[in-house]
C-alpha positions as CSV (number, residue, x, y, z in Angstrom):
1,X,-1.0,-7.3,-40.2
2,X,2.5,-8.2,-39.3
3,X,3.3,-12.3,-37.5
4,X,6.3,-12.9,-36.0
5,X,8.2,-16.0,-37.2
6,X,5.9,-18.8,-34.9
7,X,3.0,-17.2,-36.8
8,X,1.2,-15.6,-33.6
9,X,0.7,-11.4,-33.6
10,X,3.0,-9.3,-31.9
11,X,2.7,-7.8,-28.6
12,X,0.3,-4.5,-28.1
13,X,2.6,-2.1,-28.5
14,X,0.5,0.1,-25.8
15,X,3.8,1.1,-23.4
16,X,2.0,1.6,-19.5
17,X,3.8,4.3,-18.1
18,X,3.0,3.5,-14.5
19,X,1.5,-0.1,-13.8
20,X,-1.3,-0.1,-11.1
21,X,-0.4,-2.1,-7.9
22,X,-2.6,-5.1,-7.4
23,X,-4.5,-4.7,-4.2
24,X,-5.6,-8.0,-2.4
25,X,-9.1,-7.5,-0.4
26,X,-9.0,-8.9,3.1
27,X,-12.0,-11.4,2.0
28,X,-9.6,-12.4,-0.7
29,X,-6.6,-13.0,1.5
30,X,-8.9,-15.0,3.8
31,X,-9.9,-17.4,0.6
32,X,-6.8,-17.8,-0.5
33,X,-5.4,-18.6,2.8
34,X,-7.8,-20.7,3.6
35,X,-7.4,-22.9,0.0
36,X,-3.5,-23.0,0.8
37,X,-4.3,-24.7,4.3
38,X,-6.5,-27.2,2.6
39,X,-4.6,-27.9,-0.4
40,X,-2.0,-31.1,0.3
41,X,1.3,-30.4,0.7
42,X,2.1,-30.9,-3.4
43,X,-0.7,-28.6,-4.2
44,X,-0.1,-25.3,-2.5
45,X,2.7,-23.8,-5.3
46,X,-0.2,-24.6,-7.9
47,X,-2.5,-22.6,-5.8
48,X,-0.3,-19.7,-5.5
49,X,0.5,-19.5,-9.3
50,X,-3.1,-19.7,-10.2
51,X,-3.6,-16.4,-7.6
52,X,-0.5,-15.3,-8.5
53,X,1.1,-15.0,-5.5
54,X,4.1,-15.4,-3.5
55,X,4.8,-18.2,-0.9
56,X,6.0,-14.9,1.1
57,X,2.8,-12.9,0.9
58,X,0.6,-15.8,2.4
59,X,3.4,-16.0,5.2
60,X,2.7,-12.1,6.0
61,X,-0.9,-13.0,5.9
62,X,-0.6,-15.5,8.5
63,X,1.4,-13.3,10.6
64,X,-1.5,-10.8,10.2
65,X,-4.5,-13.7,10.5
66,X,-2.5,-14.3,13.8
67,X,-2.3,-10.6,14.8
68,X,-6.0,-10.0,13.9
69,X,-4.9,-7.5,11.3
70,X,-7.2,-9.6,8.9
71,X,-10.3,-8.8,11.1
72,X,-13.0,-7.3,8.8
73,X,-14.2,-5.2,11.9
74,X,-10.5,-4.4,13.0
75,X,-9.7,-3.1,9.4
76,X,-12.9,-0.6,9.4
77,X,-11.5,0.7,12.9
78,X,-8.0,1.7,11.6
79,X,-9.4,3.3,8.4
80,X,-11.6,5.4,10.6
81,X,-8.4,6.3,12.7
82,X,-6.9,7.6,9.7
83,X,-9.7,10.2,9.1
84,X,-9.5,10.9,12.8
85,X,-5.9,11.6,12.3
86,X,-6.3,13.8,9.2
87,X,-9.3,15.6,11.4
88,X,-6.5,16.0,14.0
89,X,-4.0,17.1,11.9
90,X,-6.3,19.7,10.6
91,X,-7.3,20.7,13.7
92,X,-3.5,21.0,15.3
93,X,-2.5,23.4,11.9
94,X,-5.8,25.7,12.9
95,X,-4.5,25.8,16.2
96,X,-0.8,26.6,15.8
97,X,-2.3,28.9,13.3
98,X,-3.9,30.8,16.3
99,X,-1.1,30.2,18.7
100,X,0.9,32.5,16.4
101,X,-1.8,35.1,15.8
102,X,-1.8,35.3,19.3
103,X,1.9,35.5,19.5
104,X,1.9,38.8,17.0
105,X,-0.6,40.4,19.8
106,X,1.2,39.8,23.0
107,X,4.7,41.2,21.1
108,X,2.3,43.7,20.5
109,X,1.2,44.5,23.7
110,X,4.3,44.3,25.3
111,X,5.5,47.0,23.0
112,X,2.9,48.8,24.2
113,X,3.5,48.5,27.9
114,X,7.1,49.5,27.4
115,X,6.5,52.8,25.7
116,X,4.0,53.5,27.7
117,X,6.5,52.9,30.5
118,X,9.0,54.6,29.0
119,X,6.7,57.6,28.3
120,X,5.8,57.9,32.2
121,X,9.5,57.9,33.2
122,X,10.2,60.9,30.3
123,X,7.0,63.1,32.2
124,X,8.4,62.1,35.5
125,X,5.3,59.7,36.5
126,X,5.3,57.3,38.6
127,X,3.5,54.0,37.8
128,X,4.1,51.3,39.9
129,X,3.3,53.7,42.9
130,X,0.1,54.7,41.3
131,X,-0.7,50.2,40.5
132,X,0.0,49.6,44.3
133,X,-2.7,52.5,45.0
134,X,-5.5,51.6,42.6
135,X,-5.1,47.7,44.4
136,X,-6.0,48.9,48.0
């Protein structure tokens, strides 16, 4: 087994090709904010090393705490807004789908309507006079 010089063993030589993101839980956030209010003034920096996080982050968190973004109950109402939204988003794509299946028949049917119009005029018919008839 190799040392290095201070007789401790090297690093893992595992290379992490993408490092994971460290996600903070509301509850979390709440405990932590709650142990920086408490902590005296000298105190918070060691509580935010031991966490391991920025003075920023437990700004933001105020900012949310104060906006009620940190509301257990309001956090389960926007992640079922997201499904509602990919539910809608589904739904619209169906539905443009359609709108253009229906814009292929109409194109359609006008084509129709125009030979057929242009048919009558070639035989000599008349149809407008024979639509005002079949109305009375």
């Amino acid at each position: 087994m190799m040392t290095t010089s201070n007789g401790k063993s090297p690093a893992s030589p595992e290379i992490v090709l993408k490092p994971r993101r460290r996600r903070i839980s509301v509850s979390e956030k709440l405990r932590i904010l709650k142990a920086v209010e408490a902590a005296a003034p000298g105190k918070q920096g060691e509580i935010l090393r031991r966490e391991g996080v920025y003075s920023s982050q437990v700004s933001t968190w105020r900012q949310q705490l104060e906006r009620g973004d940190l509301d257990a109950a309001n956090l389960r109402v926007r992640e079922q807004s997201k499904g509602d939204a990919k539910a809608a988003s589904r739904r619209v794509a169906q539905l443009e789908g359609e709108v253009r299946r229906l814009k292929r028949r109409l194109e359609r049917a006008e084509l129709i309507g125009e030979i057929q119009k242009k048919a009558a005029r070639l035989l000599g018919m008349d149809l407008e006079s024979r639509e005002t008839d079949d109305e009375r």
